[in-house]
C-alpha positions as CSV (number, residue, x, y, z in Angstrom):
1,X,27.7,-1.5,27.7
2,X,25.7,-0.2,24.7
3,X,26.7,-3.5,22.7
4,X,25.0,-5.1,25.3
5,X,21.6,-3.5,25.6
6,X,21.3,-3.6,22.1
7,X,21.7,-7.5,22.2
8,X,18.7,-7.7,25.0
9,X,16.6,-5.4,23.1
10,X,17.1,-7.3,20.1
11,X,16.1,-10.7,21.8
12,X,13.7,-8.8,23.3
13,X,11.5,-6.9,20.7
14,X,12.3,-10.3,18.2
15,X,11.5,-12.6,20.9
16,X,7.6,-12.1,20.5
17,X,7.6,-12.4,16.9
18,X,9.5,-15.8,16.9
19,X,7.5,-17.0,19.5
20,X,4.0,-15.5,17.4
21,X,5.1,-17.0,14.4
22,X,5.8,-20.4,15.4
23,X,2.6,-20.6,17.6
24,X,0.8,-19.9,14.4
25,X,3.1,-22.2,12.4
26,X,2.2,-25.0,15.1
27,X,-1.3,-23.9,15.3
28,X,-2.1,-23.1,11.9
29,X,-6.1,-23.6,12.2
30,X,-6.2,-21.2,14.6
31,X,-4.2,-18.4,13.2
32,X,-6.3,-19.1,10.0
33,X,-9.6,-18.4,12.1
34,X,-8.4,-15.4,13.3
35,X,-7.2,-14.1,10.0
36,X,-11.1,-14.9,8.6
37,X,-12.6,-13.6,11.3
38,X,-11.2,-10.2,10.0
39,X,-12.2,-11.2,6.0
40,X,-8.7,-10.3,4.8
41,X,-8.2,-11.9,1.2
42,X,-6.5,-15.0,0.7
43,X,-6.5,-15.9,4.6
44,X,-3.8,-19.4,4.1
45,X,-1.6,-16.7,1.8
46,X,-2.2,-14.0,4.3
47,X,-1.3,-16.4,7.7
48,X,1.6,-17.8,5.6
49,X,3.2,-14.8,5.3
50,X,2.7,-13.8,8.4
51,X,3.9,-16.8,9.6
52,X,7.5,-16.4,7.2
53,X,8.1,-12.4,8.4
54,X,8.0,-13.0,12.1
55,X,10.4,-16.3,11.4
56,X,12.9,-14.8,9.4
57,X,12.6,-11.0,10.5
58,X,12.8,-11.5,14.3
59,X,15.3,-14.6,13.9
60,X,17.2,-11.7,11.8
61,X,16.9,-9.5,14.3
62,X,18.0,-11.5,17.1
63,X,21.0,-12.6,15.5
64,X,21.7,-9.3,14.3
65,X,21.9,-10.2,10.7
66,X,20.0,-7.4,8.1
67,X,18.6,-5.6,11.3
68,X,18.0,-2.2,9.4
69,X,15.6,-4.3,6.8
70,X,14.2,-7.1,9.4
71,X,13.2,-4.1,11.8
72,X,11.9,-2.2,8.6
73,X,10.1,-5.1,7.2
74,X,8.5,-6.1,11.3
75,X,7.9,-2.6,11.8
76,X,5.4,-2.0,8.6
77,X,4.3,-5.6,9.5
78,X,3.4,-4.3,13.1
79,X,1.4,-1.1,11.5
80,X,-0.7,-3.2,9.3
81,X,-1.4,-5.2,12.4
82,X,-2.3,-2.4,14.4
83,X,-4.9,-0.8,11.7
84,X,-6.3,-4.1,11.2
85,X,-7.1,-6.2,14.3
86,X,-6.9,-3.0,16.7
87,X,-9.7,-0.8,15.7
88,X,-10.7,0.4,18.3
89,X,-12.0,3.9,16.4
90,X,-15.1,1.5,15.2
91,X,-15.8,0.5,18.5
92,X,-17.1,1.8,22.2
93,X,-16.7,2.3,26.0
94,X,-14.6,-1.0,27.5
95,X,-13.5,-2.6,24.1
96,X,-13.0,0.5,22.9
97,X,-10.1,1.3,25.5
98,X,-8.8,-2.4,25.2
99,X,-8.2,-2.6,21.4
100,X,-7.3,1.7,21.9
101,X,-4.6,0.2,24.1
102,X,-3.3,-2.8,21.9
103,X,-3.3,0.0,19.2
104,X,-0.8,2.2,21.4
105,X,1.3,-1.0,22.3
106,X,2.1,-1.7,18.8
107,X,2.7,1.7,17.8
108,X,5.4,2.0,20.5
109,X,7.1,-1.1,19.4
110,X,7.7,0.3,16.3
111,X,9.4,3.0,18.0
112,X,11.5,0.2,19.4
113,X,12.1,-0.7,15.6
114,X,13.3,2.6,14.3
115,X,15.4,3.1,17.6
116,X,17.1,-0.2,16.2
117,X,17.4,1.1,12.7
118,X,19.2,4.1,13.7
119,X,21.6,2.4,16.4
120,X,22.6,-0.5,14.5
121,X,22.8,-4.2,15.6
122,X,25.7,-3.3,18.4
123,X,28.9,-4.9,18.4
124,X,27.6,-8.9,18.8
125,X,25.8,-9.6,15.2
126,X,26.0,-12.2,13.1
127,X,28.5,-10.2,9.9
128,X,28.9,-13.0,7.3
């Protein structure tokens, strides 16, 4: 049974970043707007590679090809994330506690990351 719940929590934890990624890949004015609405340096750079991580690491992930990097690389990706668009220590009362609670959110799915980097990919992965 193991083998199996690592294959759901594979598609599960990849399944957001594939879906994020091509949304912004779709919609790329609107992912640039909310990359200059933080003023992060070279906003078309800084969506674009955005956009290529949560392609290629959660399509990586799901198929259970280079999970110890993919999760690695989506994990550190997920931290910057968290630091930059959830900061909630600069702000207060009500949107304080909402970005405080996006902040947890990603923090524990990069526990769901280095769960994955210990247990492996699980029997059903993609070993060329």
């Amino acid at each position: 049974m193991t083998d199996y719940y690592l294959l759901a929590g594979r598609l599960f934890i990849a399944f957001m970043f594939v879906l994020s990624g091509a949304n912004k890949l779709l919609f790329f004015s609107h992912g640039l707007d909310e990359v200059k609405a933080r003023n992060l340096p070279f906003p078309r750079l800084a969506l674009a590679a955005t956009i290529a991580v949560q392609l290629s690491c959660g399509l990586a992930i799901m198929a259970g090809f280079q999970t110890t990097i993919a999760s690695l690389l989506l994990a550190l990706f997920t931290l910057a994330t968290a630091l930059i668009f959830y900061d909630f220590w600069n702000q207060k009362d009500a949107q304080r506690t909402l970005l405080f609670t996006g902040f947890l959110e990603h923090i524990s799915i990069i526990g769901g990351f280095a769960v994955l980097m210990g247990a492996g990919p699980g029997a059903f992965a993609f070993h060329p």
